[in-house]
N, C-alpha and C positions, 0 to 999 in steps of 0.2 A: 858672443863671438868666442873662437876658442884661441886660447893664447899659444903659440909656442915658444920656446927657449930660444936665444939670441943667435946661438949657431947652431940653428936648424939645419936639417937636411933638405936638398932644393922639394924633396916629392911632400917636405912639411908644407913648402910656401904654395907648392900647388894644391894642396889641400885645403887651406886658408884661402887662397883663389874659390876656389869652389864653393864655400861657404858666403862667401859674400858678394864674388861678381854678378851681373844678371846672369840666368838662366842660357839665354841666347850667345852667352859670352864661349861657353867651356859645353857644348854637346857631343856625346859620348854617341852619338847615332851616327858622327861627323868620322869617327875616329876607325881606323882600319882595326880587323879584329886580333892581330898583332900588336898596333899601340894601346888597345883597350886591356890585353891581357898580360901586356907590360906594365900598364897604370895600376892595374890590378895588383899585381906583386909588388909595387914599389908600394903603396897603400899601405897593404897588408904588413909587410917589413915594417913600414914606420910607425902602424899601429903597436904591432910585437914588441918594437925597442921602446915605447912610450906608451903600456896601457893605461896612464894617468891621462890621459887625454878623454878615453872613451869613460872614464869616467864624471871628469869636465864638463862634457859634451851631455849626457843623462841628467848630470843637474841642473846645467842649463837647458834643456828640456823640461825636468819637473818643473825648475821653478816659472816658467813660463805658462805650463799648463796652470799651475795653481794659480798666478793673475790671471790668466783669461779666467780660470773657471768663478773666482772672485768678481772680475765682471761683469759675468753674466748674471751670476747671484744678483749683484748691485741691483742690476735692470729689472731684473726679475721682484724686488722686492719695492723698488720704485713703482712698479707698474701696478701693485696690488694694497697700494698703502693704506689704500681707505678700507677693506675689507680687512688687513690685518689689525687697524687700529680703534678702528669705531664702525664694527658690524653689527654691536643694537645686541647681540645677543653673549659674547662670551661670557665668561666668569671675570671681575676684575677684580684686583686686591689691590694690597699694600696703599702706596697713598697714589688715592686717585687722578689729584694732581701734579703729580711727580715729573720730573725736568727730562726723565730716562722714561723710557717703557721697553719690558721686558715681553715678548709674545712666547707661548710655551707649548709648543704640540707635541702630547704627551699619551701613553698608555696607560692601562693601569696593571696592564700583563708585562713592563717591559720593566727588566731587570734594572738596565739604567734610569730610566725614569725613578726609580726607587731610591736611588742613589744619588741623584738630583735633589731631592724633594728637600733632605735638612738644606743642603747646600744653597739653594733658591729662599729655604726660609730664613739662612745666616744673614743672605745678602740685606734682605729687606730689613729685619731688624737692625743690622748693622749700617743701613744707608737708608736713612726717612724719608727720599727721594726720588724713590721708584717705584712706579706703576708696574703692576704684573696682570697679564692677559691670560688665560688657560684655556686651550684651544683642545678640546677632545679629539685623538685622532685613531680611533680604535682601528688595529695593522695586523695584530698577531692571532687571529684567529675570534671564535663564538663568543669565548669567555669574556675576552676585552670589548666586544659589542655589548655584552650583556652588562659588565660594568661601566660603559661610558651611558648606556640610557638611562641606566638607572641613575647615577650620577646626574644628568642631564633632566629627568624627568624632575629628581627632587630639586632643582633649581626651578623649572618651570613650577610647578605644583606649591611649593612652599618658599622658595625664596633665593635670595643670593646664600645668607648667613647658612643656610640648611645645606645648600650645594660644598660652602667648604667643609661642614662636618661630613658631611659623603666622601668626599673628594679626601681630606685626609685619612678618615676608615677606609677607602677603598686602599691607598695607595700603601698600605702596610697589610692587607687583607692577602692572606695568601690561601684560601679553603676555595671553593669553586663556586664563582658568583651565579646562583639558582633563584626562584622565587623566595623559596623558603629561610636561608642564608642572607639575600639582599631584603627583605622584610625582617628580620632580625637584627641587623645592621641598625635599620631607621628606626626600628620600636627601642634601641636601646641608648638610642641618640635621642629621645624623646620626642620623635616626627610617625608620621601618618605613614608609616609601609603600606599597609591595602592601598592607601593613595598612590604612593609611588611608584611602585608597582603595576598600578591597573594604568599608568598613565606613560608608562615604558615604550608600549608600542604605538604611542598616538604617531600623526600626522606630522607635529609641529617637532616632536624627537626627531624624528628619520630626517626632515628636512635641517636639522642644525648640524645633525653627522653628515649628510650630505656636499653640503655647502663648504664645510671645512676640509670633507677631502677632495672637493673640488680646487678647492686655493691651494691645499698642498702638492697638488698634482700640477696646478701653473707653476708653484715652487718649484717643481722635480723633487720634492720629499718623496725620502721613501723608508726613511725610519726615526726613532724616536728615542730620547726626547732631540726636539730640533727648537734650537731660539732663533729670535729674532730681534734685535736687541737696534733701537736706530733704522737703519738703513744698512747692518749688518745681518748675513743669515751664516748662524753657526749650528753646524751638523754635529751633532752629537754630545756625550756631556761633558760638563765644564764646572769644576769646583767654585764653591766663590770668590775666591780670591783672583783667577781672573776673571768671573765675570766681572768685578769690581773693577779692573784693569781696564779692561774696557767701557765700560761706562765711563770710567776719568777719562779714558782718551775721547770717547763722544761730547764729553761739558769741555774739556781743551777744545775741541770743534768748532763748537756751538759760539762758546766767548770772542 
Protein backbone atom coordinates (compact mmCIF):
# COMPACT_ATOMS: atom_id res chain seq x y z
CA UNK A 1 0.00 0.00 0.00
CA UNK A 2 1.31 3.26 -0.58
CA UNK A 3 1.73 5.70 2.31
CA UNK A 4 1.24 9.24 2.30
CA UNK A 5 2.16 12.17 4.73
CA UNK A 6 -0.14 13.08 7.58
CA UNK A 7 -1.36 16.25 6.07
CA UNK A 8 -2.12 15.06 2.84
CA UNK A 9 -3.89 16.75 0.22
CA UNK A 10 -7.67 15.37 -0.03
CA UNK A 11 -7.02 14.22 -4.01
CA UNK A 12 -3.84 12.04 -1.85
CA UNK A 13 -6.78 10.22 0.27
CA UNK A 14 -8.62 9.75 -2.90
CA UNK A 15 -5.77 8.23 -4.35
CA UNK A 16 -5.27 5.83 -1.48
CA UNK A 17 -9.17 5.21 -1.90
CA UNK A 18 -8.45 3.85 -5.16
CA UNK A 19 -5.61 1.59 -4.42
CA UNK A 20 -7.53 -0.37 -1.98
CA UNK A 21 -11.36 0.05 -2.11
CA UNK A 22 -13.07 -2.75 -4.39
CA UNK A 23 -13.10 -1.96 -7.87
CA UNK A 24 -16.99 -1.53 -8.04
CA UNK A 25 -16.43 1.07 -5.19
CA UNK A 26 -14.54 4.30 -7.31
CA UNK A 27 -15.65 3.63 -11.35
CA UNK A 28 -14.30 6.08 -13.61
CA UNK A 29 -17.06 4.83 -16.47
CA UNK A 30 -19.53 6.27 -13.74
CA UNK A 31 -17.81 9.70 -13.77
CA UNK A 32 -18.95 12.66 -16.26
CA UNK A 33 -16.00 13.54 -18.53
CA UNK A 34 -15.52 16.74 -16.73
CA UNK A 35 -15.08 15.09 -13.17
CA UNK A 36 -12.84 12.38 -14.89
CA UNK A 37 -10.58 15.17 -16.33
CA UNK A 38 -10.72 16.96 -13.07
CA UNK A 39 -9.61 13.78 -11.39
CA UNK A 40 -7.11 13.76 -13.79
CA UNK A 41 -5.42 17.12 -12.97
CA UNK A 42 -5.84 16.81 -9.33
CA UNK A 43 -3.84 13.26 -9.78
CA UNK A 44 -1.41 14.56 -11.85
CA UNK A 45 -0.63 17.91 -9.44
CA UNK A 46 -0.23 15.39 -6.52
CA UNK A 47 1.92 13.16 -8.26
CA UNK A 48 4.31 16.51 -9.42
CA UNK A 49 4.34 17.86 -5.70
CA UNK A 50 5.19 14.08 -4.43
CA UNK A 51 7.29 12.15 -7.02
CA UNK A 52 8.54 9.93 -4.17
CA UNK A 53 5.32 8.23 -4.24
CA UNK A 54 5.69 6.93 -7.90
CA UNK A 55 8.67 5.64 -6.77
CA UNK A 56 7.06 3.93 -3.72
CA UNK A 57 4.65 2.50 -5.68
CA UNK A 58 7.49 0.72 -8.51
CA UNK A 59 9.05 -0.88 -5.64
CA UNK A 60 6.32 -2.13 -4.32
CA UNK A 61 5.45 -3.47 -7.53
CA UNK A 62 9.03 -5.07 -8.15
CA UNK A 63 9.00 -6.38 -4.93
CA UNK A 64 5.85 -8.10 -5.47
CA UNK A 65 6.74 -9.45 -8.76
CA UNK A 66 9.96 -11.04 -7.38
CA UNK A 67 7.67 -13.25 -4.60
CA UNK A 68 5.33 -14.24 -7.11
CA UNK A 69 8.07 -14.94 -9.48
CA UNK A 70 9.87 -16.84 -6.40
CA UNK A 71 6.66 -18.82 -6.18
CA UNK A 72 6.22 -19.87 -9.04
CA UNK A 73 10.01 -21.12 -8.98
CA UNK A 74 9.10 -22.94 -5.73
CA UNK A 75 6.10 -24.88 -7.64
CA UNK A 76 7.94 -25.32 -10.48
CA UNK A 77 10.92 -27.10 -8.69
CA UNK A 78 8.58 -29.00 -6.23
CA UNK A 79 6.93 -30.57 -9.16
CA UNK A 80 10.21 -31.92 -10.83
CA UNK A 81 11.94 -33.14 -7.76
CA UNK A 82 12.53 -36.52 -8.71
CA UNK A 83 13.96 -35.80 -12.04
CA UNK A 84 16.28 -32.92 -10.68
CA UNK A 85 17.48 -35.14 -7.89
CA UNK A 86 17.74 -38.79 -8.82
CA UNK A 87 17.40 -39.18 -12.77
CA UNK A 88 19.89 -42.46 -12.88
CA UNK A 89 21.98 -40.46 -15.17
CA UNK A 90 23.74 -36.94 -14.15
CA UNK A 91 27.16 -36.49 -12.98
CA UNK A 92 27.39 -36.52 -9.20
CA UNK A 93 30.23 -35.41 -6.89
CA UNK A 94 31.32 -33.92 -3.80
CA UNK A 95 29.82 -36.13 -0.92
CA UNK A 96 27.31 -38.23 -2.06
CA UNK A 97 25.54 -38.29 0.97
CA UNK A 98 25.52 -34.75 1.71
CA UNK A 99 22.54 -33.02 3.96
CA UNK A 100 22.48 -29.97 0.86
CA UNK A 101 22.47 -30.83 -2.84
CA UNK A 102 23.46 -28.53 -5.30
CA UNK A 103 21.80 -29.15 -8.99
CA UNK A 104 24.04 -27.19 -11.85
CA UNK A 105 22.85 -26.55 -15.53
CA UNK A 106 25.64 -25.50 -17.03
CA UNK A 107 27.61 -24.69 -20.54
CA UNK A 108 30.81 -25.24 -21.39
CA UNK A 109 30.60 -22.21 -23.92
CA UNK A 110 29.08 -19.89 -21.07
CA UNK A 111 31.36 -17.22 -19.81
CA UNK A 112 29.68 -17.52 -16.42
CA UNK A 113 29.70 -20.91 -16.08
CA UNK A 114 33.43 -20.47 -16.11
CA UNK A 115 33.33 -18.32 -13.41
CA UNK A 116 31.29 -20.53 -11.35
CA UNK A 117 33.40 -23.44 -11.67
CA UNK A 118 36.49 -22.52 -8.76
CA UNK A 119 33.67 -21.03 -6.95
CA UNK A 120 31.32 -24.38 -6.76
CA UNK A 121 34.70 -26.23 -6.13
CA UNK A 122 35.59 -23.66 -3.04
CA UNK A 123 32.14 -24.56 -1.85
CA UNK A 124 32.55 -28.27 -1.56
CA UNK A 125 35.85 -28.30 -0.35
CA UNK A 126 35.04 -25.88 2.10
CA UNK A 127 31.71 -27.77 3.24
CA UNK A 128 32.05 -31.90 3.21
CA UNK A 129 28.28 -31.74 3.19
CA UNK A 130 27.35 -31.25 -0.24
CA UNK A 131 26.17 -33.30 -2.86
CA UNK A 132 26.76 -31.53 -6.43
CA UNK A 133 24.51 -32.73 -9.60
CA UNK A 134 25.90 -31.54 -13.08
CA UNK A 135 23.22 -31.26 -15.37
CA UNK A 136 24.46 -30.51 -19.14
CA UNK A 137 22.50 -28.00 -20.83
CA UNK A 138 24.29 -27.04 -24.06
CA UNK A 139 22.11 -23.16 -24.97
CA UNK A 140 24.77 -21.26 -26.96
CA UNK A 141 25.14 -22.67 -30.16
CA UNK A 142 27.15 -26.16 -32.06
CA UNK A 143 30.32 -25.71 -30.07
CA UNK A 144 28.62 -26.34 -26.62
CA UNK A 145 26.71 -29.40 -28.24
CA UNK A 146 29.62 -30.63 -29.32
CA UNK A 147 31.24 -30.29 -25.94
CA UNK A 148 28.36 -31.44 -23.62
CA UNK A 149 28.42 -35.04 -25.85
CA UNK A 150 31.63 -35.45 -25.80
CA UNK A 151 31.67 -34.75 -22.04
CA UNK A 152 28.50 -36.90 -21.85
CA UNK A 153 29.81 -39.76 -23.96
CA UNK A 154 33.06 -40.16 -21.96
CA UNK A 155 30.87 -40.52 -18.79
CA UNK A 156 28.87 -43.18 -20.58
CA UNK A 157 31.88 -44.94 -22.33
CA UNK A 158 34.41 -44.77 -19.49
CA UNK A 159 32.95 -43.78 -16.30
CA UNK A 160 31.90 -41.27 -13.77
CA UNK A 161 35.85 -40.43 -12.57
CA UNK A 162 36.56 -39.92 -16.70
CA UNK A 163 33.39 -37.51 -17.18
CA UNK A 164 34.99 -35.18 -14.37
CA UNK A 165 38.43 -35.13 -16.13
CA UNK A 166 36.29 -33.99 -19.38
CA UNK A 167 34.25 -31.92 -17.69
CA UNK A 168 37.08 -29.92 -15.76
CA UNK A 169 39.35 -29.80 -19.38
CA UNK A 170 36.32 -28.81 -21.08
CA UNK A 171 35.36 -26.04 -18.73
CA UNK A 172 38.85 -24.09 -19.13
CA UNK A 173 39.22 -25.30 -22.92
CA UNK A 174 38.76 -22.21 -24.90
CA UNK A 175 40.06 -23.76 -28.82
CA UNK A 176 37.06 -25.02 -30.83
CA UNK A 177 35.63 -28.38 -29.66
CA UNK A 178 36.34 -30.64 -33.17
CA UNK A 179 37.06 -34.27 -33.42
CA UNK A 180 40.37 -33.75 -33.58
CA UNK A 181 40.88 -31.12 -30.45
CA UNK A 182 38.12 -33.41 -28.26
CA UNK A 183 40.31 -36.68 -28.92
CA UNK A 184 43.37 -34.84 -27.89
CA UNK A 185 41.61 -33.73 -24.76
CA UNK A 186 40.92 -37.70 -23.81
CA UNK A 187 44.41 -39.17 -25.11
CA UNK A 188 46.11 -36.72 -22.84
CA UNK A 189 43.89 -37.34 -19.96
CA UNK A 190 44.83 -40.94 -20.50
CA UNK A 191 41.15 -42.19 -21.93
CA UNK A 192 40.05 -43.80 -25.01
CA UNK A 193 39.25 -40.57 -27.49
CA UNK A 194 38.39 -42.91 -30.76
CA UNK A 195 35.96 -44.28 -28.03
CA UNK A 196 34.71 -41.22 -27.04
CA UNK A 197 34.24 -39.84 -29.76
CA UNK A 198 32.68 -42.61 -31.99
CA UNK A 199 30.31 -42.72 -29.19
CA UNK A 200 29.32 -38.78 -29.16
CA UNK A 201 26.56 -39.27 -31.44
CA UNK A 202 24.82 -42.46 -30.03
CA UNK A 203 21.29 -42.82 -29.00
CA UNK A 204 21.74 -42.95 -25.38
CA UNK A 205 23.79 -39.15 -25.80
CA UNK A 206 21.09 -37.34 -27.58
CA UNK A 207 18.44 -38.75 -25.17
CA UNK A 208 20.39 -37.50 -21.81
CA UNK A 209 20.73 -33.87 -23.60
CA UNK A 210 17.32 -34.28 -24.29
CA UNK A 211 15.78 -35.03 -21.25
CA UNK A 212 17.53 -32.30 -19.45
CA UNK A 213 16.30 -29.60 -21.73
CA UNK A 214 13.13 -30.91 -21.30
CA UNK A 215 13.20 -30.28 -17.41
CA UNK A 216 14.71 -26.90 -18.02
CA UNK A 217 12.11 -25.80 -20.28
CA UNK A 218 9.35 -27.04 -17.33
CA UNK A 219 11.84 -24.78 -15.25
CA UNK A 220 11.54 -21.81 -17.68
CA UNK A 221 15.43 -21.83 -17.87
CA UNK A 222 16.76 -20.17 -20.19
CA UNK A 223 20.34 -19.59 -19.43
CA UNK A 224 23.23 -20.78 -17.60
CA UNK A 225 24.69 -21.65 -15.22
CA UNK A 226 21.33 -21.92 -13.24
CA UNK A 227 21.22 -23.91 -9.59
CA UNK A 228 19.09 -25.45 -7.69
CA UNK A 229 19.99 -25.66 -4.43
CA UNK A 230 16.83 -27.43 -1.92
CA UNK A 231 13.63 -26.44 -3.11
CA UNK A 232 15.34 -23.19 -4.23
CA UNK A 233 16.00 -22.23 -8.05
CA UNK A 234 18.78 -19.49 -8.54
CA UNK A 235 19.23 -17.95 -11.94
CA UNK A 236 22.45 -17.09 -12.59
CA UNK A 237 25.89 -17.08 -10.92
CA UNK A 238 26.71 -16.92 -7.32
CA UNK A 239 30.12 -16.86 -5.64
CA UNK A 240 30.60 -19.19 -2.76
CA UNK A 241 30.14 -17.48 -0.16
CA UNK A 242 26.54 -17.03 -0.66
CA UNK A 243 26.03 -20.18 -1.96
CA UNK A 244 27.14 -21.11 1.50
CA UNK A 245 24.60 -18.59 2.99
CA UNK A 246 22.24 -20.37 1.62
CA UNK A 247 22.63 -23.73 2.30
CA UNK A 248 23.05 -22.54 6.25
CA UNK A 249 19.71 -20.97 5.83
CA UNK A 250 18.37 -24.55 4.19
CA UNK A 251 20.08 -26.89 7.44
CA UNK A 252 18.35 -23.72 9.88
CA UNK A 253 15.09 -25.22 7.76
CA UNK A 254 15.70 -28.46 7.87
CA UNK A 255 16.57 -28.57 12.04
Amino acid sequence: MIRFARAALPTAATILALTTAPLQAFDLKEMSAADRDAFGAQVRAYLLENPEVIIEAVNILEQRQAESAAMQDDAMVAANLDELYNDGYSWVGGNPDGDITIVEFMDYRCGYCRKAAPEVAQLLKEDGNIRLIIKELPILGEASVEASRFAISAKQVAGNDAYKQVHDALIGFSGQPNETTLKRIADELGLDGAAIVAHMESDEVTEEISRTRDLAQRLKISGTPTFVMGNELLRGYLPADQLAIIAAEQRAEQS
